[in-house]
FIDO-926280 format. One record per residue (C-alpha): residue number from 1; x, y, z; residue in one letter. Coordinates in steps of 0.5 Angstrom, whole numbers, plus 2048, in hexadecimal, padded with zeros to 3 digits. Example, Ala and Ser with C-alpha at 12.3 -4.5 7.8 and 13.67 -1.06 7.14 Angstrom:
# FIDO-926280
<site><resi>1</resi><px>819</px><py>7F7</py><pz>810</pz><resn>a</resn></site>
<site><resi>2</resi><px>81B</px><py>7FE</py><pz>80E</pz><resn>s</resn></site>
//
This chain:
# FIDO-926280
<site><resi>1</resi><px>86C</px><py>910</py><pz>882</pz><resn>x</resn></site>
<site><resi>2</resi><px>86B</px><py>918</py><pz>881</pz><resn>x</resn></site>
<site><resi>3</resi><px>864</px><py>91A</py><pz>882</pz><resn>x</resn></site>
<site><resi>4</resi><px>865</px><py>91C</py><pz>87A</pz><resn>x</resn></site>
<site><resi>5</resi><px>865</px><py>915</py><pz>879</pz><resn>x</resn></site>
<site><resi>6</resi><px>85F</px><py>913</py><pz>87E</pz><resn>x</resn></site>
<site><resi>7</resi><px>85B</px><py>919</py><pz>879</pz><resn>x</resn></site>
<site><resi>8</resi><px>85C</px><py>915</py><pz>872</pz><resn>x</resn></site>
<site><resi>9</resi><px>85B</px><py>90F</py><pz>875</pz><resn>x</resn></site>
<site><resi>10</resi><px>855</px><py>910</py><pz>879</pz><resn>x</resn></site>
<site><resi>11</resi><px>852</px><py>912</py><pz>872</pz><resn>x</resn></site>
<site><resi>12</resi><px>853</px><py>90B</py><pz>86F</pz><resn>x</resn></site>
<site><resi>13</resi><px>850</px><py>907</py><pz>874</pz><resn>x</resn></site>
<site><resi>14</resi><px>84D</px><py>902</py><pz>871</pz><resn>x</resn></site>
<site><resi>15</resi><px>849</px><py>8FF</py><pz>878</pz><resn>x</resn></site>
<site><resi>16</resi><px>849</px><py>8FF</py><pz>880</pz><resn>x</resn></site>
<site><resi>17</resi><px>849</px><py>8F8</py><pz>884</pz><resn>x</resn></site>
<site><resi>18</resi><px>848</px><py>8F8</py><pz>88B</pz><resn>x</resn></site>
<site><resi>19</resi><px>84C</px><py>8F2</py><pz>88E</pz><resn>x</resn></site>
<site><resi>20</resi><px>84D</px><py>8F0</py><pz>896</pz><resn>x</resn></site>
<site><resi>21</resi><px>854</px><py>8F3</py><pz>895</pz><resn>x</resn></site>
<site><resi>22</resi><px>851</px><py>8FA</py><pz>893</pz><resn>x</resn></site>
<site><resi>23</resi><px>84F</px><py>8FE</py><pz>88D</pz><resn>x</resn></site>
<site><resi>24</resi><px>853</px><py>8FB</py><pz>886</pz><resn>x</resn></site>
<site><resi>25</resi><px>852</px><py>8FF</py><pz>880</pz><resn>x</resn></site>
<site><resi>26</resi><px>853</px><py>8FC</py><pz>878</pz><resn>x</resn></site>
<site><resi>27</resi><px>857</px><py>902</py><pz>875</pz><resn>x</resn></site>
<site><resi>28</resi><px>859</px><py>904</py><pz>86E</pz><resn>x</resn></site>
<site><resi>29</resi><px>861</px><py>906</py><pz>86D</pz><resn>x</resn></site>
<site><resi>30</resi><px>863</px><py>90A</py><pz>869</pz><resn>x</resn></site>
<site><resi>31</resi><px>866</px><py>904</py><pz>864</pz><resn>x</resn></site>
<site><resi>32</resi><px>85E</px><py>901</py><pz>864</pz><resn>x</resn></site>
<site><resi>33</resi><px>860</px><py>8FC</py><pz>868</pz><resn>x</resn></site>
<site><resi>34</resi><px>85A</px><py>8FB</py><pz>86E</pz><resn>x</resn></site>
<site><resi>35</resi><px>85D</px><py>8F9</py><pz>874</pz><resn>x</resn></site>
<site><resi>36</resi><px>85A</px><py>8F8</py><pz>87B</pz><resn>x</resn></site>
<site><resi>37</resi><px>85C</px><py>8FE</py><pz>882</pz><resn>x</resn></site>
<site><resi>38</resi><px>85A</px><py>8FF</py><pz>889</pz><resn>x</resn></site>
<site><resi>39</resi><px>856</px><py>906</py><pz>88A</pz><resn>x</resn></site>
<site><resi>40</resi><px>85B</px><py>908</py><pz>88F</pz><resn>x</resn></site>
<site><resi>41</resi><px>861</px><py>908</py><pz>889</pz><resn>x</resn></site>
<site><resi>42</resi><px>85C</px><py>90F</py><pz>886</pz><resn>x</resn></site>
<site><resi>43</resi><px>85A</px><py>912</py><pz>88D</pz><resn>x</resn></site>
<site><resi>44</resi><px>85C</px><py>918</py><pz>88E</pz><resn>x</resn></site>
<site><resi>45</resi><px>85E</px><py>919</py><pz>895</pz><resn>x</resn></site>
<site><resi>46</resi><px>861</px><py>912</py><pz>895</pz><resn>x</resn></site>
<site><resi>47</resi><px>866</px><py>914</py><pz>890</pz><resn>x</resn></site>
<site><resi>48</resi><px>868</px><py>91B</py><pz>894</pz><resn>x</resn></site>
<site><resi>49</resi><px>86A</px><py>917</py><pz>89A</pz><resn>x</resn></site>
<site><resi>50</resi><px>86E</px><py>913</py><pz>897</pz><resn>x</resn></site>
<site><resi>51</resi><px>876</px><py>914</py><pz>896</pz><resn>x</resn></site>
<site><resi>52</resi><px>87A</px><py>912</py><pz>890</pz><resn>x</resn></site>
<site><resi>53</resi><px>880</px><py>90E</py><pz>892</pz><resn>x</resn></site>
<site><resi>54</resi><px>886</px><py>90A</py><pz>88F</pz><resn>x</resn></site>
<site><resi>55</resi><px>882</px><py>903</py><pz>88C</pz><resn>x</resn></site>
<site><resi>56</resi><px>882</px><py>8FD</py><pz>891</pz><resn>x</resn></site>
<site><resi>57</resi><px>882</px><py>8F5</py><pz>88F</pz><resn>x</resn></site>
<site><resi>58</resi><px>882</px><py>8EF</py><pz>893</pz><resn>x</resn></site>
<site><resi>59</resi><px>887</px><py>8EB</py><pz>890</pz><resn>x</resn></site>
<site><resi>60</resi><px>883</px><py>8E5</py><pz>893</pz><resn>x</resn></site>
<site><resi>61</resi><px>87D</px><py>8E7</py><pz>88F</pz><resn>x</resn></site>
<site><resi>62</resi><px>880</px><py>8E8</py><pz>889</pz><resn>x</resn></site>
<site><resi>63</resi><px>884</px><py>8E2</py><pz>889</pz><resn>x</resn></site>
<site><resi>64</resi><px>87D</px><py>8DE</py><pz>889</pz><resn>x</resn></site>
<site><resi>65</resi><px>87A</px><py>8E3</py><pz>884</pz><resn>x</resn></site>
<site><resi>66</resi><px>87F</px><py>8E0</py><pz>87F</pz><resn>x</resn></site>
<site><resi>67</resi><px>87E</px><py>8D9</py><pz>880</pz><resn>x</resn></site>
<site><resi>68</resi><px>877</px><py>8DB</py><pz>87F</pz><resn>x</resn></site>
<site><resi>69</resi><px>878</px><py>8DE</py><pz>879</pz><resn>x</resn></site>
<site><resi>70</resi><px>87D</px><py>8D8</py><pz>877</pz><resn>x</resn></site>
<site><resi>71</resi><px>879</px><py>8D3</py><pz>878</pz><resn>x</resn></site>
<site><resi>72</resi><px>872</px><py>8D7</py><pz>874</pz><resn>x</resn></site>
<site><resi>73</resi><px>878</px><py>8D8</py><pz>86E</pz><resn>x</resn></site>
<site><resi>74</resi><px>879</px><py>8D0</py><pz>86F</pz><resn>x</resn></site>
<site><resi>75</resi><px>872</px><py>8CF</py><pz>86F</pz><resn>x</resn></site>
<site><resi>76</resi><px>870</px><py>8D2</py><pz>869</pz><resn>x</resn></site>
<site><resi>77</resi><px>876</px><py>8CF</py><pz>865</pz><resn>x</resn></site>
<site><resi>78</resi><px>873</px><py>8C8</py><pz>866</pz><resn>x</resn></site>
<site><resi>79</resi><px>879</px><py>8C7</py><pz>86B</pz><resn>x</resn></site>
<site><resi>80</resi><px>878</px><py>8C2</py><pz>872</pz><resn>x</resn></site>
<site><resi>81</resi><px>878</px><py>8C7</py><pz>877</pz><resn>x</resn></site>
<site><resi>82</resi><px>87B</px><py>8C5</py><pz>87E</pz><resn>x</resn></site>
<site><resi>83</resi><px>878</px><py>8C7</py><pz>886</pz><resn>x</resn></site>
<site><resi>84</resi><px>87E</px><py>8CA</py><pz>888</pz><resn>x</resn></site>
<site><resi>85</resi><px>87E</px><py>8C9</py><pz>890</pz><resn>x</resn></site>
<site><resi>86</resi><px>881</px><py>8CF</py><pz>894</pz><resn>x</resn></site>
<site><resi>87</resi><px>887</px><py>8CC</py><pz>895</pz><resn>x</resn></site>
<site><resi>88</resi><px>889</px><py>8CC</py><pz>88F</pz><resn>x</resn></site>
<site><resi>89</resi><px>887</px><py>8D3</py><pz>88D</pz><resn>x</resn></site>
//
C-alpha cells in the first residue's frame, strides 16, 4: 500500500478496535465499502522497511480456500455440503 493511499484512507476511518492481536481499524475505501485493517498496514515507518516482490502463494492454502469457499456457494444454494477430510483434498 502507497502511503498516498494510506492518506485517503486514514481520512475515512470510521472506527479503531483495539484487540489481543493488536490495533484494527474499520476504514472507507474509495468505493464505500467499510472494511476492517491492522494499524500497521498505515504506518509509515513499517511500510518503508518493506520491499515489494514477486506475490507469492501457498498452493496448500489455496486449495483450502476454494473448498471453503465452494462449500459457503453450495450452502447458500440450499445444497448438501460434504466435510472433505485432508485426505481427500
Amino acid at each position: 500500500m502507497t502511503h498516498d493511499l494510506a492518506s485517503l484512507i486514514r481520512t475515512g476511518v470510521r472506527r479503531v478496535e483495539h484487540r489481543a492481536t493488536g490495533q484494527f481499524l474499520k476504514v472507507e475505501g474509495p468505493s464505500g465499502i467499510v472494511v476492517s485493517i491492522p494499524g500497521w498496514m498505515l504506518d509509515v515507518h513499517v511500510c518503508a522497511g518493506m520491499k515489494t516482490g514477486s506475490p507469492q502463494v501457498d498452493l496448500a492454502a489455496r486449495a483450502k480456500a476454494a473448498i471453503t469457499l465452494a462449500q459457503i456457494m453450495m450452502q447458500a444454494a440450499g445444497l448438501p455440503v460434504e466435510e472433505l477430510d485432508d485426505d481427500r483434498r
